[in-house]
NUKE-946563 format. One record per residue (C-alpha): x, z, y; residue in one letter. Coordinates in steps of 0.25 Angstrom, whole numbers, plus 2048, in hexadecimal, padded with zeros to 3 digits. Last residue first. Layout:
BEGIN
XZYA;...
//
This chain:
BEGIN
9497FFD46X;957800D3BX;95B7F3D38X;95B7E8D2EX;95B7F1D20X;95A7EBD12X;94E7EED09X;94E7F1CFAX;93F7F1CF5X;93B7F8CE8X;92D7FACE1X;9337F7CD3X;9297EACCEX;92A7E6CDEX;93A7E6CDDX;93C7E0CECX;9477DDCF3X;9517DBD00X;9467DDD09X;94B7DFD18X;9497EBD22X;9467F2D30X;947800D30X;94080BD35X;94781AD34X;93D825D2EX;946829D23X;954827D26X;95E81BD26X;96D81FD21X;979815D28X;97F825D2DX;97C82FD39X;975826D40X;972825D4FX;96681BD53X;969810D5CX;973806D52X;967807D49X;96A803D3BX;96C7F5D35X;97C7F5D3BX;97F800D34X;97B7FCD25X;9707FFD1DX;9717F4D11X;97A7FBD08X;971808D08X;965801D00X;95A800D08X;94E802D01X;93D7FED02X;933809D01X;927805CFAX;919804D00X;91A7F8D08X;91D7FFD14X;92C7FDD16X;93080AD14X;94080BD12X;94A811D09X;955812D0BX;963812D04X;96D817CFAX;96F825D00X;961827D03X;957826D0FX;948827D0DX;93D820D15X;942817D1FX;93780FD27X;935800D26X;9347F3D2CX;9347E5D24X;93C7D8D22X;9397CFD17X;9467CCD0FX;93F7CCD02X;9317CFD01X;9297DAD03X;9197D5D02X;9157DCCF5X;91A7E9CFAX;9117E8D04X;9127E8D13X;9087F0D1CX;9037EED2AX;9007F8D35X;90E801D36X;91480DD3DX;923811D39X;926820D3BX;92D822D47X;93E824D47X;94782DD4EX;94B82CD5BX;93E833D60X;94383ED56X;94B844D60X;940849D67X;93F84BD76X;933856D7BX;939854D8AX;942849D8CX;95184CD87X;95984DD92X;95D85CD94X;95D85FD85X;966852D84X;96E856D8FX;96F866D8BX;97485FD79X;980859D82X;984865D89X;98586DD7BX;98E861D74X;995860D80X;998871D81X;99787AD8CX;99E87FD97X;993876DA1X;9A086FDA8X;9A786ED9AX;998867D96X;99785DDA1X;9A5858D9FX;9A1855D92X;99684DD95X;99A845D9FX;99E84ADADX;99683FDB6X;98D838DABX;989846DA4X;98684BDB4X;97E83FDB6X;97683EDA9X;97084CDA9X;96B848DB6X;96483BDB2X;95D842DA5X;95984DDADX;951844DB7X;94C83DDABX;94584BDA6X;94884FD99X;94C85DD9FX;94785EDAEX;94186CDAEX;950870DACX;95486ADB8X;960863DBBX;96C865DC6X;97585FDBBX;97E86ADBCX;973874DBDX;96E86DDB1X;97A86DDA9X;97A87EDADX;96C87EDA7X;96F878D99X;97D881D9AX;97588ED9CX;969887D92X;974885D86X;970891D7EX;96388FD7EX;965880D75X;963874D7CX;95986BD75X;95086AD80X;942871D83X;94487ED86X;94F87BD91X;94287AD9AX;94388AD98X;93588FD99X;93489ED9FX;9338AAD97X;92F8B7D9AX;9318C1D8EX;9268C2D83X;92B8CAD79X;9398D1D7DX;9458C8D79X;94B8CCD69X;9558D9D6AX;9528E4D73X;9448EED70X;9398ECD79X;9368F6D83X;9318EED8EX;92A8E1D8CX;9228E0D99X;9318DEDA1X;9338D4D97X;9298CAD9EX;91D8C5D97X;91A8B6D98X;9168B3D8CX;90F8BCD89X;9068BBD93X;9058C7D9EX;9088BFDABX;8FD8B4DA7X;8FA8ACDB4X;9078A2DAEX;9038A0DA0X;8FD892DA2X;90A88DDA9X;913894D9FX;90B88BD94X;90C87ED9CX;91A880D9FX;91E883D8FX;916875D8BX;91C86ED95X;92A874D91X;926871D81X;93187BD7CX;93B876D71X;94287DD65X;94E877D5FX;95887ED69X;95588DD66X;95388CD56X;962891D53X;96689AD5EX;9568A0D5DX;95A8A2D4FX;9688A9D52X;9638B1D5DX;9568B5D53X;9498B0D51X;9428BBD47X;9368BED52X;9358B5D5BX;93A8BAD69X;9468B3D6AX;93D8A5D6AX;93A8A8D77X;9478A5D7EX;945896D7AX;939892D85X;92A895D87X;925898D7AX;918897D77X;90C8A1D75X;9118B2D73X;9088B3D65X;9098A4D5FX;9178A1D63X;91B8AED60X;9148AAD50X;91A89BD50X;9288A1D54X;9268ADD49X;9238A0D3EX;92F899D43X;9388A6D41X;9318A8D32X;933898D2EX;941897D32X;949895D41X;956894D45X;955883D44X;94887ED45X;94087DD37X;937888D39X;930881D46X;92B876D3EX;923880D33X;91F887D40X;91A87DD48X;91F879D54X;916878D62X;91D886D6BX;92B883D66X;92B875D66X;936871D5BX;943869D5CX;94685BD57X;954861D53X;95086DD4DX;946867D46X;94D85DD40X;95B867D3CX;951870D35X;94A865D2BX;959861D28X;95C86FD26X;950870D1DX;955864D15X;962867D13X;95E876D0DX;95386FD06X;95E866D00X;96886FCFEX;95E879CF5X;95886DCEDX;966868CEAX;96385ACE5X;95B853CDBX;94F855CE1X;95584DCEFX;956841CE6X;95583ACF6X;95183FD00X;94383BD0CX;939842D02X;93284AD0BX;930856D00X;93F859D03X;93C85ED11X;931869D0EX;925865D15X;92186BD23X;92F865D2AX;927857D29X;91C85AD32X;92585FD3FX;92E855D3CX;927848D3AX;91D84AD47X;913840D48X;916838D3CX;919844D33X;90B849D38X;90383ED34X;906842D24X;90884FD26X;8F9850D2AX;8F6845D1EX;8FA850D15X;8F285AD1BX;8E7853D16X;8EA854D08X;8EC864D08X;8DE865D11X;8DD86CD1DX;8D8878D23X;8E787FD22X;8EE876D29X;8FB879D2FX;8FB887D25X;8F587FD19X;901874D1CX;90B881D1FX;909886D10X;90B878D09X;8FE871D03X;900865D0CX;910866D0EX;912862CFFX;909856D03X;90F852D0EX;91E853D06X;91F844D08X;91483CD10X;91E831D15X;91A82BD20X;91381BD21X;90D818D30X;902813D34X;8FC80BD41X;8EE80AD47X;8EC802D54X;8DF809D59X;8D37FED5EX;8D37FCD52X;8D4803D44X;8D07F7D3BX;8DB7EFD42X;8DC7E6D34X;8EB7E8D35X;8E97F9D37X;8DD7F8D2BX;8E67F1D22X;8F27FAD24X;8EA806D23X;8E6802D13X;8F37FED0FX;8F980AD16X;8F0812D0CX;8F280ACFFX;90480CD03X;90181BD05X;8F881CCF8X;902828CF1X;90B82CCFFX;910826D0BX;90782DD13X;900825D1FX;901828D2EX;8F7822D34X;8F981ED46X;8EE81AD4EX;8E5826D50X;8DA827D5DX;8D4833D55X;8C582DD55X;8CC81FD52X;8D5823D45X;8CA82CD40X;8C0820D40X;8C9815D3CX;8CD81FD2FX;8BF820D2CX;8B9814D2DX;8C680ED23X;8C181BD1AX;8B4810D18X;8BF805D15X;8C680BD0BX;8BD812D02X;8C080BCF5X;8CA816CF2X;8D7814CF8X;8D1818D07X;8CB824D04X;8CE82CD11X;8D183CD13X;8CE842D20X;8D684BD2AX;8D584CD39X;8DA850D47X;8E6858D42X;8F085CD4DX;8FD855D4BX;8FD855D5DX;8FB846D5CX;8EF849D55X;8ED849D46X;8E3840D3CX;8E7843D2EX;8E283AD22X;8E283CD13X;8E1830D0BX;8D6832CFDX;8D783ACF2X;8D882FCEAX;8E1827CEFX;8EB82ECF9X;8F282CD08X;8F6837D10X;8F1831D1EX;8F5837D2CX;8EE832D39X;8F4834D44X;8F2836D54X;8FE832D5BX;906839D67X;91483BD5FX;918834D52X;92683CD50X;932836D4CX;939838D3FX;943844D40X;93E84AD34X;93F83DD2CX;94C839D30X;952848D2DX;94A848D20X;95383AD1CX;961842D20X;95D84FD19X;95A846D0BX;968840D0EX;96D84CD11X;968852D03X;96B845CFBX;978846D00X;97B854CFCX;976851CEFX;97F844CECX;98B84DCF2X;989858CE9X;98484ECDCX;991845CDFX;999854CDFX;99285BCD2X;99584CCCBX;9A484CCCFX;9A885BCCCX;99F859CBFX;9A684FCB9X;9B4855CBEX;9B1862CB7X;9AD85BCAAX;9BB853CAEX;9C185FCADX;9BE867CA4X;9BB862C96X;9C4853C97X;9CE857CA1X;9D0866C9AX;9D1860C8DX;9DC854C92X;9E385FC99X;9E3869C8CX;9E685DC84X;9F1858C8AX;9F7868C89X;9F4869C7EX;9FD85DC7AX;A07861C82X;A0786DC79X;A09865C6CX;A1485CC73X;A1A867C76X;A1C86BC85X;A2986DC8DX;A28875C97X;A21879CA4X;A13873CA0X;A0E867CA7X;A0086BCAEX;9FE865CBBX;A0985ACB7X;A0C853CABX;9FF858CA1X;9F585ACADX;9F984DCB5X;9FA847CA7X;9EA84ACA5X;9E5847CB2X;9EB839CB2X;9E5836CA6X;9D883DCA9X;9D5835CB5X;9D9828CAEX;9CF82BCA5X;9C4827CB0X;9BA832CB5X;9AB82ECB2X;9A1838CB5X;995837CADX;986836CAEX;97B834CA4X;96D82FCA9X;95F832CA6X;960840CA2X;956844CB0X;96284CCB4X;96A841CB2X;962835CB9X;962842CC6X;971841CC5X;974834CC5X;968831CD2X;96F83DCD8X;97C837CD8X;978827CDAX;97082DCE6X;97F833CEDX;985827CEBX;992824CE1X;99E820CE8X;9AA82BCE5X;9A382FCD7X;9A681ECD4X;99981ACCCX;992816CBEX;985814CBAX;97E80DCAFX;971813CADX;971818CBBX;96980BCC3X;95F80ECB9X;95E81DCBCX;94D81ACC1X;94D812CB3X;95081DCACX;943826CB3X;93A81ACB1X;93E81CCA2X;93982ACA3X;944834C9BX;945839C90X;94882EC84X;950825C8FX;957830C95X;960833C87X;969829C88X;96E82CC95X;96E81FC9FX;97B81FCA6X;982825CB1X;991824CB5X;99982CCC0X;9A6827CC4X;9B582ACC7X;9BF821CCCX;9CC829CCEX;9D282ECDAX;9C9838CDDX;9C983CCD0X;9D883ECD0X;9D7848CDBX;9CC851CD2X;9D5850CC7X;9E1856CCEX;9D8861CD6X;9D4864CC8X;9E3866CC0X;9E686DCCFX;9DC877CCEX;9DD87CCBFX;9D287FCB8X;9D0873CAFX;9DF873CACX;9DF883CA8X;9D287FCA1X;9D9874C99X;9E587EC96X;9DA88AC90X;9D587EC88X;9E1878C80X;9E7886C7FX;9DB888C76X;9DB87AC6FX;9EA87CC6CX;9E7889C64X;9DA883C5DX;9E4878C59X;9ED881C54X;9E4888C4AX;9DB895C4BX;9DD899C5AX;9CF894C5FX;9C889EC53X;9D18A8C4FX;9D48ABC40X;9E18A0C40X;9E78A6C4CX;9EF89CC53X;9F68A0C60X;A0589FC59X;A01891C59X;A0388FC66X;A12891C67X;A1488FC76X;A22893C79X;A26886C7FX;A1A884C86X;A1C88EC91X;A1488CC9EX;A09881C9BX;A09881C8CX;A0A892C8CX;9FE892C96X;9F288DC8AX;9FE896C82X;9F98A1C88X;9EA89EC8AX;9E889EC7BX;9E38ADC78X;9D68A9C72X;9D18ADC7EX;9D78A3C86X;9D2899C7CX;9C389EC7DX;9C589DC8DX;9CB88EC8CX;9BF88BC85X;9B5890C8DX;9AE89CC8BX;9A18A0C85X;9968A8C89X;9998A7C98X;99E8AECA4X;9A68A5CAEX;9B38A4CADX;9B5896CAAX;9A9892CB3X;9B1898CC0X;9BA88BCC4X;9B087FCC0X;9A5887CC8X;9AC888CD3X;9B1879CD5X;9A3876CD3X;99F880CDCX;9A787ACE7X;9B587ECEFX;9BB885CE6X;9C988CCEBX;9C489ACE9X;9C1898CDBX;9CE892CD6X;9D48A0CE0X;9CB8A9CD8X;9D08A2CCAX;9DF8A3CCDX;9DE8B4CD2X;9D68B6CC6X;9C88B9CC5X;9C38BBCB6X;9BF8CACB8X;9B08CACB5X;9AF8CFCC4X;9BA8C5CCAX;9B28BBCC4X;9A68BFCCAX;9AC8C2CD7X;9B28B5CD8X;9A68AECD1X;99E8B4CDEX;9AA8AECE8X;9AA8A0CE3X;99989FCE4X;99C8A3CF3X;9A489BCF5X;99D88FCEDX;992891CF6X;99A893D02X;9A0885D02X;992880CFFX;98C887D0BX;99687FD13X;993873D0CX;984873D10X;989878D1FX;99086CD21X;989862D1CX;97C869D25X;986868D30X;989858D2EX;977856D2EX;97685ED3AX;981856D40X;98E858D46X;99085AD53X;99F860D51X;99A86DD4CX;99E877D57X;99A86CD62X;98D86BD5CX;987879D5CX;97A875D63X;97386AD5AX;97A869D4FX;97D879D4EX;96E87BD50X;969871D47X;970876D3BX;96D886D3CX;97788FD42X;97789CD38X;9848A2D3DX;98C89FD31X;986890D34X;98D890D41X;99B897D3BX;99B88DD30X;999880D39X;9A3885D43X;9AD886D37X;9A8879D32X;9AA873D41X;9B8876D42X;9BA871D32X;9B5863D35X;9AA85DD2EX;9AE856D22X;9A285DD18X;9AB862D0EX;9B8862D14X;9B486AD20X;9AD874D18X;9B9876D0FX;9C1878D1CX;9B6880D23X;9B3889D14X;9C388CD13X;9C888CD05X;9CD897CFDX;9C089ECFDX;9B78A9D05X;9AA8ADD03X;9A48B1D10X;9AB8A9D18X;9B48A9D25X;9B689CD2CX;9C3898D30X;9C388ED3CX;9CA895D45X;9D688CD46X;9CB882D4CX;9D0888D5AX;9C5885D64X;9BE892D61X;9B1891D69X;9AF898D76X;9AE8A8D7AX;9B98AFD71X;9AF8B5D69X;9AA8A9D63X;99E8A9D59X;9908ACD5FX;9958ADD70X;99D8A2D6EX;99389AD67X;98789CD72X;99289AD7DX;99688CD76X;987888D78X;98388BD84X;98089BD86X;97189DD8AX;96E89ED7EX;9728AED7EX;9738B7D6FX;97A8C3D74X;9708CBD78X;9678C8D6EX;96D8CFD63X;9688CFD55X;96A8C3D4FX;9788BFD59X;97F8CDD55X;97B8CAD47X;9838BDD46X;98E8BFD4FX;9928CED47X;9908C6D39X;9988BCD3CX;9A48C5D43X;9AA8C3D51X;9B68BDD53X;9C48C4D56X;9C88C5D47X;9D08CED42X;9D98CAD37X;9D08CAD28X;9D38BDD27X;9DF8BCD29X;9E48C6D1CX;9D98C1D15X;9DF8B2D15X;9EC8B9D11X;9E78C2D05X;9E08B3D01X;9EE8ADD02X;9F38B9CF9X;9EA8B7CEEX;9E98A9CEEX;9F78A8CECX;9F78B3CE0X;9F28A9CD7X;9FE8A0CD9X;9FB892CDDX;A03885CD7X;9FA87BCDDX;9FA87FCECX;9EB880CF1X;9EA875CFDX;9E987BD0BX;9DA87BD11X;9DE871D1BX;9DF878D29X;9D7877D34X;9E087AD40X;9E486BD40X;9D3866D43X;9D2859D3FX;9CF853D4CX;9C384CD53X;9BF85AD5BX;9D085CD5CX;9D085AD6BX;9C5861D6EX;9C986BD64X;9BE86FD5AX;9B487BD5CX;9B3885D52X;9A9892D52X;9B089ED51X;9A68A8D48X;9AF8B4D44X;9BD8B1D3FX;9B88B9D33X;9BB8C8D33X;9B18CAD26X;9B38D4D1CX;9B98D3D11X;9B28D2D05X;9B58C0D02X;9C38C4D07X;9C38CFCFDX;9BE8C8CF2X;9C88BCCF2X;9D48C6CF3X;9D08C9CE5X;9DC8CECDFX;9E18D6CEDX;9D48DDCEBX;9D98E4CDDX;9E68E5CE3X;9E08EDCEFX;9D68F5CE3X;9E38FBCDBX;9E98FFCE9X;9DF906CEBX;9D58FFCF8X;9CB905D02X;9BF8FED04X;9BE8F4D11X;9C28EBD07X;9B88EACFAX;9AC8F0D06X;9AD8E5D10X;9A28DBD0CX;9A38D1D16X;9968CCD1FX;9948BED22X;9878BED2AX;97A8B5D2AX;9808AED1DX;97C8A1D1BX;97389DD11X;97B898D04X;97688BD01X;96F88BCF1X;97B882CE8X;976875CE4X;96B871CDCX;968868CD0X;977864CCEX;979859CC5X;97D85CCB7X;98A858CB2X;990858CA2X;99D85EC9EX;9A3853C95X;9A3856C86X;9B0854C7DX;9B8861C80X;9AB86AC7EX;9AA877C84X;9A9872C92X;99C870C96X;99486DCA3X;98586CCA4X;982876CACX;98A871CB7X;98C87ACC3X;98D885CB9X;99B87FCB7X;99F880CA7X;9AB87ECA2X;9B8881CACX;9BF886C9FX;9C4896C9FX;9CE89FCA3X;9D6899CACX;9DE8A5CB5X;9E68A6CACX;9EC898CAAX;9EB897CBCX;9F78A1CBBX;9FF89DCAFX;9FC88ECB3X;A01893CC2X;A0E898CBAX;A1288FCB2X;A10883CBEX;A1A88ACC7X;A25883CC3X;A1F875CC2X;
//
């Protein structure tokens, strides 16, 4: 306890104020020693940063020269200058682990080393004149910024015809191959803090540190998702698409509260409140409530805390006094009978009372304490009926909260629904919530304080030792545990909004990937009352044949029934697809009776149920009027309708992803984290299904990785002027598609080879087409982009999944297997690619080939995959039906057949086709019920998955079925 004066002198002054009021939480207030801060869910988190293209330094406060005056004024804010200096990063090394240490934690990756806790300001001051000491060592890699621009804007040095590891060297590793040695894994950031981003990253998300460093670097470099699963995966340990989005959420996070930690520096530093004990509390926070709780003392406001209007009072002396030197503490010489706050003795000790509990509600160990004995404890989080809701609010409203009337739950076991479903009965001042953290907690807290953390050096009077109780007891009761209140409710609503988002991502994923109906002729039908059932004849091709609207709910049955036999037999249709929106369950009824009545003979007539949501908004949108300008609003309806059986993905990347409605409370999360999920989910789809670059629309095309809504439109406009394009090299001449974009898109677009041949074919007797010019006719063009209308020849590789720059190494694999590239998917292939992995194994294979397994790997599966393969086909067909089962019917334990239509956290729900979706509670979806064939990433079903179930129960008067699940179909 001998250097326990002096840090409480240092950390004393630098505490100015009370941890009040976090702009996190609006509702938070401190003044009052008797009222509890209050909680209010966040609506919306944090905007994500965009990525920087380049990372340049502002050089100017060092490259200027220094008086001696201005060096000590620099040494004082270390933190500026390393955020100011000029960036000689490690460059771009990407990480590759050990092959022995690939299942290892990696030695070289150290801890990030504990904060003593008796540090002396200056400490941080010299370690940070250390770090910029060796960090500012010259580096042998290349700059950021340098690779980045170099690779826009030079062709030359931009080749895919490199394989994989070749491609990275040449982008981020000077030496010629990857650095093997993770000692290399510091990553150099724009703002930086007293923790490392790859260490912090790593613990947030439990990736490994050698593959968040990579992860950093390939996003810095504006690699999209689908690209780095698919063609960077032995820099990123295979993960997932879903893993790396994980990954890049938190890492934006990180430099969110970075970058928000930086601007209060300055700002502080500006108003003249930074001192050297406050800029290293701020430099240590991790998060932005731990930000907010350390900055909201000194932010500018109309009134000051308490502790602020006691320290000015003059009373922060003797506040130190009864922690330093008690024995000379007289603390009625501060009394000042015409002063207000200093009138009396009890005003006196009040004052000192408050400037102690702020130094205790500041300090970093007195929280780390509380926080570790948290964890140890039972904590919960209760909700009850508020008094108020029943005069306000809808009395169907309270009954939806029933279940919360009288609700209490372990924080460490609560669900991620039961969070949001709290939350959104508060907002609506249906429900009151509290946090319940036991008096034992405070006991304990409260003699740690008194007989450990902060015992004075000598001997107290019982008059001070009361204070000093107080002060503990008052900064427990009005700081802390407000703080602690909303440190566990701001984290369940994190992670329950974060789960509701990858949930919602998961359940579009299903949906998206749902297989396609090919080769039928369909007929699409937006049901309705009034206004009559809209129907939509289209071709296998999606072209519309015919549209028409039908009365069949208004007397006019049987006299539509002529119609709709006449339409199905002149177009040769046997397959309806009907909306599940307002008359679904009438007009099923209706197609049901004339299917078992075989009123449609000799044509076998089936039907299916979709979901219609977002058809409508899609309707009236921009690209509806631009797709079908000559037709009706209503009617294009029942298009999208019949053209999510026929090609799910193409149709449904037209509306915006959260108007399908496959998530769950997804209005009361983060708006911005969700479409930002969404669309990355929408991305990763049709990236990975891939895209016919000559046959795609324009609204699919801009969703592929690399590209956006102006580069698809200049693809669709070349495509138009010059005809199609024959292989990959082509796509260098749109205009505004980059290296770095053609990197990115390259693998996920497709060439129809049949298609390619046939057009080549027809063009041979024309020496002067377009497409066929050589560059010897294009003379005089400026360098830079590929001249306009070079030669170009179909590349067979076209076709496959393997990315450009691996064709040296496609090729070489089959020389070595003494295949042929007008083979690929061919059966003849499929045996030789066979042999040569059987007789050296895959990985022998790849040493032979200098490449990598992960790389060699994704060249078989390009070179055996049958021509125009999709893998959707492993996905799930809609269900097709030609009978109906009614509500009425259900009974309990009969055994029916299904289709998932929604997937949450507590269960799912599942179409049965009586009108009513029926659910499985999350208790009765076990491993051995689910298919032992199909690869899962955890017990959840999705959307579109077809299931075969048991009634448990039905509540006819509440409209609710609770099914138990036998298998998976």
């Amino acid at each position: 306890m001998s250097s326990l004066p002096r840090r409480v002198k240092s950390e004393a002054k630098t505490s100015t104020s009370e941890d009040d009021d976090l702009p996190s939480f609006p509702s938070s207030s401190s003044e009052s020693e008797d009222e509890e801060d209050e909680w209010e869910p966040k609506s919306e988190i944090a905007k994500r940063p965009r990525l920087t293209k380049k990372n340049e330094a502002k050089p100017k406060k060092v490259a200027a020269p220094r008086t001696a005056v201005a060096r000590n004024k620099v040494k004082k804010a270390a933190i500026k200058e390393e955020m100011d200096a000029p960036a000689k990063d490690k460059g771009m090394q990407l990480l590759k682990p050990k092959e022995e240490d690939v299942d290892t934690k990696p030695k070289t990756l150290r801890q990030k080393p504990e904060v003593p806790k008796k540090v002396e300001i200056n400490s941080f001051q010299g370690k940070n004149v250390q770090s910029l000491e060796s960090d500012e060592k010259p580096s042998t890699s290349v700059p950021v910024a340098g690779i980045q621009v170099k690779h826009e804007k030079s062709e030359e040095d931009f080749a895919f015809d490199e394989p994989p590891f070749k491609k990275i060297k040449s982008a981020t590793s000077p030496e010629g191959k990857p650095v093997k040695n993770l000692g290399g894994n510091k990553v150099k950031e724009e703002f930086e803090m007293n923790w490392d981003i790859v260490q912090a990253l790593s613990e947030i998300t439990n990736v490994e540190p050698w593959v968040c460093a990579n992860l950093i670097r390939l996003f810095k470099e504006e690699n999209t998702i689908p690209f780095i699963a698919r063609y960077r995966k032995e820099l990123i340990n295979n993960l997932e698409a879903d893993a790396l989005r994980e990954v890049q959420q938190a890492l934006e996070e990180l430099r969110a509260v970075a970058k928000k930690t930086h601007t209060t520096i300055q700002k502080l530093k500006k108003e003249g409140k930074l001192s050297g004990g406050l800029l290293t509390a701020l430099l240590n926070c991790r998060t932005s409530e731990e930000l907010d709780h350390v900055s909201a003392p000194y932010k500018t406001g109309s009134k000051g805390t308490k502790a602020q209007r006691a320290k000015q009072l003059g009373l922060e002396p003797a506040a130190l006094s009864i922690l330093q030197n008690p024995m000379e503490l007289n603390l009625f010489s501060y009394i000042k009978p015409n002063t207000k706050g200093l009138s009396t003795i009890q005003e006196v000790e009040a004052g000192v009372q408050h400037i102690l509990a702020d130094i205790f509600a500041k300090d970093k160990d007195t929280l780390d304490f509380i926080r570790k004995l948290c964890q140890q404890r039972y904590i919960c989080i209760q909700s009850a009926l508020a008094k108020v809701s029943s005069k306000s609010v809808n009395e169907k409203d309270i009954d939806k909260f029933q279940l919360y009337h009288e609700f209490s739950c372990n924080i460490k076991s609560i669900q991620h629904h039961q969070i949001l479903a709290i939350n959104r009965g508060e907002n609506l001042k249906i429900l009151t919530v509290k946090v319940n953290i036991p008096d034992g907690v405070k006991n304990e807290f409260c003699w740690w304080c008194v007989n450990e953390r902060w015992r004075p050096k000598q001997f107290l009077k019982p008059e001070l030792m009361k204070i000093l109780r107080n002060s503990v007891e008052d900064a427990y009761k009005r700081l802390i545990y407000p703080l602690l209140c909303r440190e566990f409710r701001s984290k369940l609503t994190s992670d329950a909004e974060k789960e509701s988002v990858m949930m919602f991502g998961r359940n579009l994923r299903q949906l998206l990937l749902t297989s396609p109906v090919r080769g039928r002729t369909l007929m699409g039908v937006d049901p309705g009352y009034k206004h009559g059932c809209k129907l939509a004849i289209i071709s296998p091709t999606s072209q519309i044949l015919h549209t028409d609207v039908v009365y069949l709910h208004t007397g006019q049955g049987f006299r539509e029934a002529e119609k709709i036999k006449r339409l199905l037999l002149q177009y040769n249709c046997s397959t309806i697809v009907i909306g599940n929106g307002t008359a679904c369950r009438e007009t099923e009824a209706y197609f049901a009776d004339l299917i078992m009545k075989k009123y449609f003979a000799p044509l076998d007539v089936v039907y299916c149920i979709v979901s219609e949501a977002g058809a409508s908004i899609y309707s009236v949108s921009p690209e509806a009027s631009k797709e079908m300008p000559d037709l009706d609003p209503n009617l294009r309806s029942a298009v999208s309708i019949a053209r999510r059986v026929q090609d799910p993905l193409a149709e449904l990347v037209k509306i915006e992803p959260k108007h399908i409605g496959v998530g769950m409370y997804q209005h009361d999360v983060s708006q911005t984290l969700l479409k930002a999920t969404l669309d990355s989910v929408v991305e990763e789809c049709v990236s990975f299904v891939g895209v016919d670059i000559n046959i795609c629309s324009e609204i699919l095309l801009r969703h592929i990785a690399g590209l956006n809504a102006n580069r698809a439109k200049n693809i669709i406009e070349w495509r138009e002027k010059n005809g199609p394009f024959i292989n990959r090299e082509q796509l260098k001449e749109v205009k505004g598609l980059g290296p770095k974009s053609f990197q990115q898109c390259a693998g996920f677009i497709r060439f129809n080879q049949e298609y390619i041949k046939t057009f080549c074919s027809s063009n041979k007797k024309e020496p002067g087409s377009p497409a066929f010019m050589t560059k010897a006719g294009a003379q005089g063009k400026k360098k830079g982009k590929p001249v306009p209308y070079a030669s170009q020849q179909p590349n067979p590789l076209d076709q496959t999944c393997i990315h450009p720059e691996s064709y040296n190494i496609a090729m070489s694999f089959l020389s070595l297997i003494g295949g042929n590239a007008n083979d690929i998917g061919k059966s003849d292939m499929q045996q030789k690619v066979n042999a040569v992995i059987q007789k050296e194994g895959l990985e022998g294979t790849a040493k032979r080939l200098n490449t990598t397994v992960h790389t060699l790997q994704l060249i078989v599966d390009g070179l055996t995959q049958p021509e125009g393969f999709d893998i959707r086909t492993d996905f799930d067909k809609p269900d097709f039906k030609r009978s109906i089962v009614c509500f009425e019917d259900l009974s309990v334990g009969a055994v029916l057949t299904g289709k998932v239509e929604n997937a949450t956290p507590f269960g799912v729900f599942v179409d049965i086709g009586v009108g009513k979706a029926g659910l499985i509670p999350v208790r009765n979806i076990t491993e051995a019920k689910l298919s032992k064939v199909k690869k899962r990433k955890s017990l959840g079903l999705g959307p579109g998955e077809r299931v075969e179930v048991r009634v448990l129960n039905v509540d006819i008067p509440r409209l609710r079925i609770t099914l138990d699940l036998i298998r998976v179909l």
